[in-house]
C-alpha positions as YAML, in Angstrom:
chain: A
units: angstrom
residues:
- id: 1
  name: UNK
  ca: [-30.10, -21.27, 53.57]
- id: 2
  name: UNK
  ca: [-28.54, -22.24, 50.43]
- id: 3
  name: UNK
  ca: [-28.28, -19.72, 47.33]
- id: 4
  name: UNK
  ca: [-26.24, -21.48, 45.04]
- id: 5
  name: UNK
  ca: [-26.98, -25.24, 44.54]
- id: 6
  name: UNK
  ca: [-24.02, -25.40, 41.98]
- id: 7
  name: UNK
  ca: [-20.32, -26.96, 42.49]
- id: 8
  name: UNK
  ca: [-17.27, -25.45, 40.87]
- id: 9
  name: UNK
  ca: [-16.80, -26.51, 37.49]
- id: 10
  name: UNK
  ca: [-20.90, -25.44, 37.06]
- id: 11
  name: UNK
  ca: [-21.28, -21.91, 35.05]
- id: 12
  name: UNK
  ca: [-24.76, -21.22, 36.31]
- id: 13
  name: UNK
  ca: [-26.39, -19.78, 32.65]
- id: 14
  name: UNK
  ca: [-28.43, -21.53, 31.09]
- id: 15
  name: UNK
  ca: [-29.24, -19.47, 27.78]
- id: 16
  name: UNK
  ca: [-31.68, -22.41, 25.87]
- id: 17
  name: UNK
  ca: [-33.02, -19.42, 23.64]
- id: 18
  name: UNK
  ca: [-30.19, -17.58, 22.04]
- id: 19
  name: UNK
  ca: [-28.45, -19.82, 19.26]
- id: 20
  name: UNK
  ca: [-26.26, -17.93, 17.41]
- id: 21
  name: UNK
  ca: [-26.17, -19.36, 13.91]
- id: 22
  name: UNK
  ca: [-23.22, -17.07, 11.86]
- id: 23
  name: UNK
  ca: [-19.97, -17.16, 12.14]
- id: 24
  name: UNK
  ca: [-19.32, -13.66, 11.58]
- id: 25
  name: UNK
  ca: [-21.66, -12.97, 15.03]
- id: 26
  name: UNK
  ca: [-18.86, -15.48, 17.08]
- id: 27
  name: UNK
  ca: [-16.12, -13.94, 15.17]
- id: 28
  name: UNK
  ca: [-17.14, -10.40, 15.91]
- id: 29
  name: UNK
  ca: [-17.51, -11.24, 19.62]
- id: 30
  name: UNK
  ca: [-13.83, -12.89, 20.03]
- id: 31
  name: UNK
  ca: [-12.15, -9.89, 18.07]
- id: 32
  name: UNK
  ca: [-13.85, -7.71, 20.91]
- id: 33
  name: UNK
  ca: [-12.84, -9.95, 24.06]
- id: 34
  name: UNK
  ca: [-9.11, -10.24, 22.60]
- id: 35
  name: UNK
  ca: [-9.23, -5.98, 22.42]
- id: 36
  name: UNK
  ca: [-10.98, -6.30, 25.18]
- id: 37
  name: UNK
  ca: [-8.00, -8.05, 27.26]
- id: 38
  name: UNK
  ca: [-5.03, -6.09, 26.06]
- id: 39
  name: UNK
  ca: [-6.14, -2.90, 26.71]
- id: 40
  name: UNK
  ca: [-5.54, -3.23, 29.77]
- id: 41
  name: UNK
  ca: [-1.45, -4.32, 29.57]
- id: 42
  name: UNK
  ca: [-1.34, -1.33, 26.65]
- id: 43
  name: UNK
  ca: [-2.43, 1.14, 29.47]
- id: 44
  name: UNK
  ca: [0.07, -0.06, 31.76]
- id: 45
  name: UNK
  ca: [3.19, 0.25, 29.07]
- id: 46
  name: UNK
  ca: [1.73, 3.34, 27.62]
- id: 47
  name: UNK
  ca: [1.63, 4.50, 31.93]
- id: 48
  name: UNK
  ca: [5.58, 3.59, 32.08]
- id: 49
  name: UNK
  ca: [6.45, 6.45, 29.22]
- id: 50
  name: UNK
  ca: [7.82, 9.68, 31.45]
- id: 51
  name: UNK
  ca: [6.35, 12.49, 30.67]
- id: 52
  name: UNK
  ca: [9.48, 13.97, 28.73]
- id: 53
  name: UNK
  ca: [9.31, 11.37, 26.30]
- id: 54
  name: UNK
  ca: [5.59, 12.13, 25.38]
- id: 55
  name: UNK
  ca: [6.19, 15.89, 25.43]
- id: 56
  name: UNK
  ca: [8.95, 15.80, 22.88]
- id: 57
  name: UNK
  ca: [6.78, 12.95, 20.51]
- id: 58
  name: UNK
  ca: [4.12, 15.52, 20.91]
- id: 59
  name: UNK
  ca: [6.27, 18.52, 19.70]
- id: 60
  name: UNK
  ca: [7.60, 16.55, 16.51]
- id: 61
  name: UNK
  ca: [4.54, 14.69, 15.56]
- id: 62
  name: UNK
  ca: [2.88, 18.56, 15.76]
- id: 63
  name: UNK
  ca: [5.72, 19.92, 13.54]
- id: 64
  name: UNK
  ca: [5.46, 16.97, 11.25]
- id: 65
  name: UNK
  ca: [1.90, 18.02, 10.70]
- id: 66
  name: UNK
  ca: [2.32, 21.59, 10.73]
- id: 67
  name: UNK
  ca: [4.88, 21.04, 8.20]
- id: 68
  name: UNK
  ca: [2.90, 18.59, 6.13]
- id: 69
  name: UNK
  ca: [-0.31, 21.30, 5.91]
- id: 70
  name: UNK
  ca: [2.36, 24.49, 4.76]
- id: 71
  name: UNK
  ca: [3.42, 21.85, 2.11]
- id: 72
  name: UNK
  ca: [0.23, 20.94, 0.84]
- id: 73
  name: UNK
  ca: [-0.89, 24.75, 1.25]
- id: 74
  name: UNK
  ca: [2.10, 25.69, -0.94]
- id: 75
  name: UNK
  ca: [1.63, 22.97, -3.53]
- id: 76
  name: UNK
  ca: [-2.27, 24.06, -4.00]
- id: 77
  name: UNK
  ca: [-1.48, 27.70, -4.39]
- id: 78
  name: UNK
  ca: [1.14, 27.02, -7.39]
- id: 79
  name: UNK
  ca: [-1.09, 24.95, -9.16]
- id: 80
  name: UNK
  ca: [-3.59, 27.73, -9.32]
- id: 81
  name: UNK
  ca: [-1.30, 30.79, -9.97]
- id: 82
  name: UNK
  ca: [0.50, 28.13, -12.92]
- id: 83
  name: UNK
  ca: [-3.13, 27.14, -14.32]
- id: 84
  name: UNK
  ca: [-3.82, 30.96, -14.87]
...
């Protein structure tokens, strides 16, 4: 019984009815592929990265941002006890 009448170099789909006619559809496409393909070698670096390291980015990047919001906090109350 054959199931595949195809050689090697044939792709096997034959899609007559779906022309794409803008660019922006083929464009959109290859952006997502390319993302698509290094996601995969990201995950693996990002995999590498002991768990030390990632701890202490996670305590200064949650200062930073505590820090940032006391700032902010501070800035907004002067302006309305000055504006009174």
């Amino acid at each position: 019984m054959i199931v595949c009448r195809g050689d090697a170099t044939d792709g096997g789909c034959q899609c007559d009815g779906a022309q794409v006619a803008s660019r922006r559809v083929v464009v959109i496409s290859a952006v997502i592929m390319v993302i698509g393909s290094v996601l995969g070698k990201w995950s693996a670096v990002l995999i590498m990265i002991p768990e030390p390291v990632i701890g202490g980015l996670l305590i200064v990047l949650c200062g930073e941002l505590s820090l940032t919001a006391a700032r902010e906090n501070a800035v907004d109350l002067l302006d309305v006890i000055l504006t009174r």
